[in-house]
C-alpha positions as CSV (number, residue, x, y, z in Angstrom):
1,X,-15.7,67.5,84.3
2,X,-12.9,69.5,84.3
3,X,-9.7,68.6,86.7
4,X,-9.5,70.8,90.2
5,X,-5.7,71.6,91.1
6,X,-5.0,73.7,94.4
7,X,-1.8,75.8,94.0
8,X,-0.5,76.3,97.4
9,X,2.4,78.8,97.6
10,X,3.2,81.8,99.3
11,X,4.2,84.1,96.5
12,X,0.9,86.1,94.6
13,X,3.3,86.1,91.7
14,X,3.6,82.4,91.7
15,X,-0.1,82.0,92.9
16,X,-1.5,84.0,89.8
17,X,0.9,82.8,87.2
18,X,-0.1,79.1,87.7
19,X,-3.9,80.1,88.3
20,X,-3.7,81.8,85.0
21,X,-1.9,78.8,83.3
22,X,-4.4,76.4,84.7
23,X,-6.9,78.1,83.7
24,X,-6.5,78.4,80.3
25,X,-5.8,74.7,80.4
26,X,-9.4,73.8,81.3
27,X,-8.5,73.4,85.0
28,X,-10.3,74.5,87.8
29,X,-7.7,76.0,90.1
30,X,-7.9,77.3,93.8
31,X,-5.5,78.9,95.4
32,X,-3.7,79.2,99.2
33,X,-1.1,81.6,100.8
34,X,-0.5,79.2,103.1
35,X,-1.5,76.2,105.6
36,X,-5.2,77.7,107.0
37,X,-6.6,78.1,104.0
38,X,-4.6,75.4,102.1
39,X,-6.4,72.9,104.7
40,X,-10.1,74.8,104.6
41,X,-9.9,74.4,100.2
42,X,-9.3,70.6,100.7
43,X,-13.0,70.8,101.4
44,X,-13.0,71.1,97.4
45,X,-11.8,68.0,96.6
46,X,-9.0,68.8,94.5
47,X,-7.7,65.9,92.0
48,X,-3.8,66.9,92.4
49,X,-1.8,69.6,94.7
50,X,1.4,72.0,94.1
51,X,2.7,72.6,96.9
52,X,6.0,75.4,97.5
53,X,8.2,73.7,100.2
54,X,9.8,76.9,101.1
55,X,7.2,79.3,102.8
56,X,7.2,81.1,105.8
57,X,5.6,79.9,109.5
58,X,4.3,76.4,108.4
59,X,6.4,75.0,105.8
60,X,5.3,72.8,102.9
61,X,6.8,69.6,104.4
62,X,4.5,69.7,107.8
63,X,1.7,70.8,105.6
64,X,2.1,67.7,103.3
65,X,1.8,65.9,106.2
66,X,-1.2,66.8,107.5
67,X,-2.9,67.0,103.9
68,X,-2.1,63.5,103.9
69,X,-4.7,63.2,106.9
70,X,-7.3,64.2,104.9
71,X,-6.8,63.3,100.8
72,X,-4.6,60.5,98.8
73,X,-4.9,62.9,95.7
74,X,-0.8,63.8,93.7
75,X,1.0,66.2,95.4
76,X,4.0,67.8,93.3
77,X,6.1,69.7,95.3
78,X,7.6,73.5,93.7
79,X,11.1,73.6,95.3
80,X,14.9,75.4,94.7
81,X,16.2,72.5,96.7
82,X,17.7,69.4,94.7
83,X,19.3,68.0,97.1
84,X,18.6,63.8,97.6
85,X,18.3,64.5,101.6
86,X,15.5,67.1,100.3
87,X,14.1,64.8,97.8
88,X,14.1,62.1,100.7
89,X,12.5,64.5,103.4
90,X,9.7,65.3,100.4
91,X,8.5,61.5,99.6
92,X,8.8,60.4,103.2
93,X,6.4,63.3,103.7
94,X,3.7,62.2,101.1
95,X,4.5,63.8,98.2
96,X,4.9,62.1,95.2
97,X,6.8,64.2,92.7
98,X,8.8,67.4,92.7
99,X,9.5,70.3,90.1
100,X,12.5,72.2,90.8
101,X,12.3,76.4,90.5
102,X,12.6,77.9,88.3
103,X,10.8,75.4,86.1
104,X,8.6,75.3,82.7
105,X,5.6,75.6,82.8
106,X,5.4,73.1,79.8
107,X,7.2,70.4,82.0
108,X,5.1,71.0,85.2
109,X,1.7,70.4,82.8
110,X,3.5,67.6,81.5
111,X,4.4,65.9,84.9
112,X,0.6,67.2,86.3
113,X,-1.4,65.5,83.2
114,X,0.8,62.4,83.8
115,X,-0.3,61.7,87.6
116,X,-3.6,62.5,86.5
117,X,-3.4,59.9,83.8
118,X,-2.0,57.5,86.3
119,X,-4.7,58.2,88.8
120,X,-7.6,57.6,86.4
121,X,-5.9,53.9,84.6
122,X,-5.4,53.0,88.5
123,X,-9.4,54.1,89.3
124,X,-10.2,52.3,86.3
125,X,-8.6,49.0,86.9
126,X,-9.4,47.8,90.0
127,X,-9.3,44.4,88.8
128,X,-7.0,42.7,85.7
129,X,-7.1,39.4,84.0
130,X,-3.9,38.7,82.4
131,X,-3.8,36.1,80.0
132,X,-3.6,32.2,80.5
133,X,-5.8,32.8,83.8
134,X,-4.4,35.2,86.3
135,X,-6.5,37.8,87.9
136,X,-5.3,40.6,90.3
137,X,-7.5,42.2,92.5
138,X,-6.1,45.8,93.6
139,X,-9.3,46.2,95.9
140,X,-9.6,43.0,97.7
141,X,-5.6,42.3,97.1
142,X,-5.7,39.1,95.9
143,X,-4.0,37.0,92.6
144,X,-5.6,34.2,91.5
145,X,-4.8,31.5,88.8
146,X,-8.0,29.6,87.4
147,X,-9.7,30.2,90.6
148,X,-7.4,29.2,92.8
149,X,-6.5,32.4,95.1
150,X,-2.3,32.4,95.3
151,X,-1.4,33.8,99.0
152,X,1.1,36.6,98.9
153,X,2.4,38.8,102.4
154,X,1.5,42.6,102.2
155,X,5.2,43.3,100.8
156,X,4.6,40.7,98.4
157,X,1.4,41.9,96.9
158,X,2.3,45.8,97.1
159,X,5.5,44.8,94.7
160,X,3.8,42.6,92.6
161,X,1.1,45.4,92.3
162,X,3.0,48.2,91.3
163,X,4.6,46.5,88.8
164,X,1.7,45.1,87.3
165,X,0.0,48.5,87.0
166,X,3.3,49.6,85.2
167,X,3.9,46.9,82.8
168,X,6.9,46.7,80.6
169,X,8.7,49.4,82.5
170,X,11.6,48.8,84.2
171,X,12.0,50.2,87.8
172,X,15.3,50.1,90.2
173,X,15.4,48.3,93.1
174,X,15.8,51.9,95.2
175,X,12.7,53.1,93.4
176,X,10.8,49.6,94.1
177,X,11.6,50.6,97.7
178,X,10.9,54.2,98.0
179,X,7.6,53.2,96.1
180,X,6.7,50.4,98.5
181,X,8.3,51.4,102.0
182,X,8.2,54.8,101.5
183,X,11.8,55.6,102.8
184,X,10.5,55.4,106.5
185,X,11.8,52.4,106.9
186,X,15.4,52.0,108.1
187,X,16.3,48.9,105.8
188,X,17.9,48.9,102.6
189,X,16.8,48.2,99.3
190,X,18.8,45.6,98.7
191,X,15.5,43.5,100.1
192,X,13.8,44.0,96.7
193,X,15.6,41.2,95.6
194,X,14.7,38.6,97.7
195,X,10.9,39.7,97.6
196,X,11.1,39.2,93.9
197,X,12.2,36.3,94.5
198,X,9.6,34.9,97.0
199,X,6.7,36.6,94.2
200,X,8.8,34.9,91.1
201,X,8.2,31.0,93.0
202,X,4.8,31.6,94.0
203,X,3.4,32.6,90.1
204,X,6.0,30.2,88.2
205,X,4.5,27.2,90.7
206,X,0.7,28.6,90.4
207,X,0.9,29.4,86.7
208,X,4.6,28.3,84.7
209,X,5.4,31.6,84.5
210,X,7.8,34.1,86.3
211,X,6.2,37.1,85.0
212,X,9.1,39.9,86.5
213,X,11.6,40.1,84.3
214,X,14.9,41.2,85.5
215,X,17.4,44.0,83.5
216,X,20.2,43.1,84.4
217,X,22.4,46.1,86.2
218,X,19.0,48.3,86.0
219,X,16.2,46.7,88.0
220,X,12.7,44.9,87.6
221,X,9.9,44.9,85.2
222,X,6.3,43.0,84.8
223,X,6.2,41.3,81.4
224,X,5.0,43.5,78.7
């Protein structure tokens, strides 16, 4: 079945150019002026969104939002801002990438197929056994070690998670924390550390091994 995308932007230029694009990629595209009929093609299920921040009366930052009420599909922002405040305001609001205009149309497939990609490994491995007996559970959000469930907070498992679904990339400890928190949270992501460290002692006592590596002067990664 062929992917559905949902162009959201203000601009019939815009609008037709990507519809067009899509299109000839294999995608089944629908498009929206703007926030009524961007809510009303929801009912359509679309597997990822591209949404223009910058349109008149409701702008694409409130209506990320509330699409957030209703799907957990990608949403890639289309933006001229580049500003980290902007980027900041775009996450906390549910989106999770952003392509800055004007952009190519190359790249944008490129970052689209990606989160796609992602979205289908993630649907796909809801549960993974590692070797030497750990199993996590994405689902039911539990690790276990030769049966023997190990007990892990909320923060603790949603680290340990993410970087098991990525492993043998390295991540920063601010994107750890934009990843995990979401940037609503007032703290700093300086905390990163000491949750790695709590995760680190639990698996090394349950299994021998660490498992997160740490780069030093970049960040965290799961072992490869």
């Amino acid at each position: 079945m062929n992917n559905k995308i949902l162009v959201v932007d203000d601009e019939t230029m815009m609008r037709d150019l990507l519809r067009d694009y899509f299109e000839a990629e294999n995608y089944q595209v629908a498009t929206a002026e703007g926030y009524a009929a961007a809510i009303a093609a929801l009912s359509q299920k679309p597997d990822i969104i591209l949404l223009d921040i910058n349109m008149p009366g409701v702008d694409g930052l409130t209506l990320c939002r509330e699409i957030r009420k209703y799907i957990a599909c990608p949403i890639l922002f289309l933006t001229a801002k580049i500003t980290e405040q902007d980027k900041i305001d775009g996450f906390q609001a549910g989106a999770d990438d952003y392509i800055t205009k004007p952009f190519s149309l190359a790249e944008l497939f490129a970052r689209v197929e990606a989160h796609l990609r992602r979205q289908t490994r993630q649907a796909m491995s809801s549960v993974i056994r590692f070797q030497e007996g750990l199993v996590i559970g994405y689902e039911s959000r539990t690790v276990c070690f030769e049966d023997r469930e190990i007990p892990f907070s909320k923060r603790e498992f949603d680290i340990l998670a993410y970087l098991s679904r990525h492993p043998g990339q390295v991540f920063e400890k601010e994107q750890l924390y934009e990843r995990i928190w979401g940037l609503d949270a007032g703290g700093s992501s300086e905390v990163i550390k000491e949750y790695v460290r709590k995760i680190r002692h639990k698996l090394f006592a349950a299994t021998g091994r660490h498992r997160i590596e740490t780069v030093w002067g970049v960040g965290y990664k799961w072992e490869s």
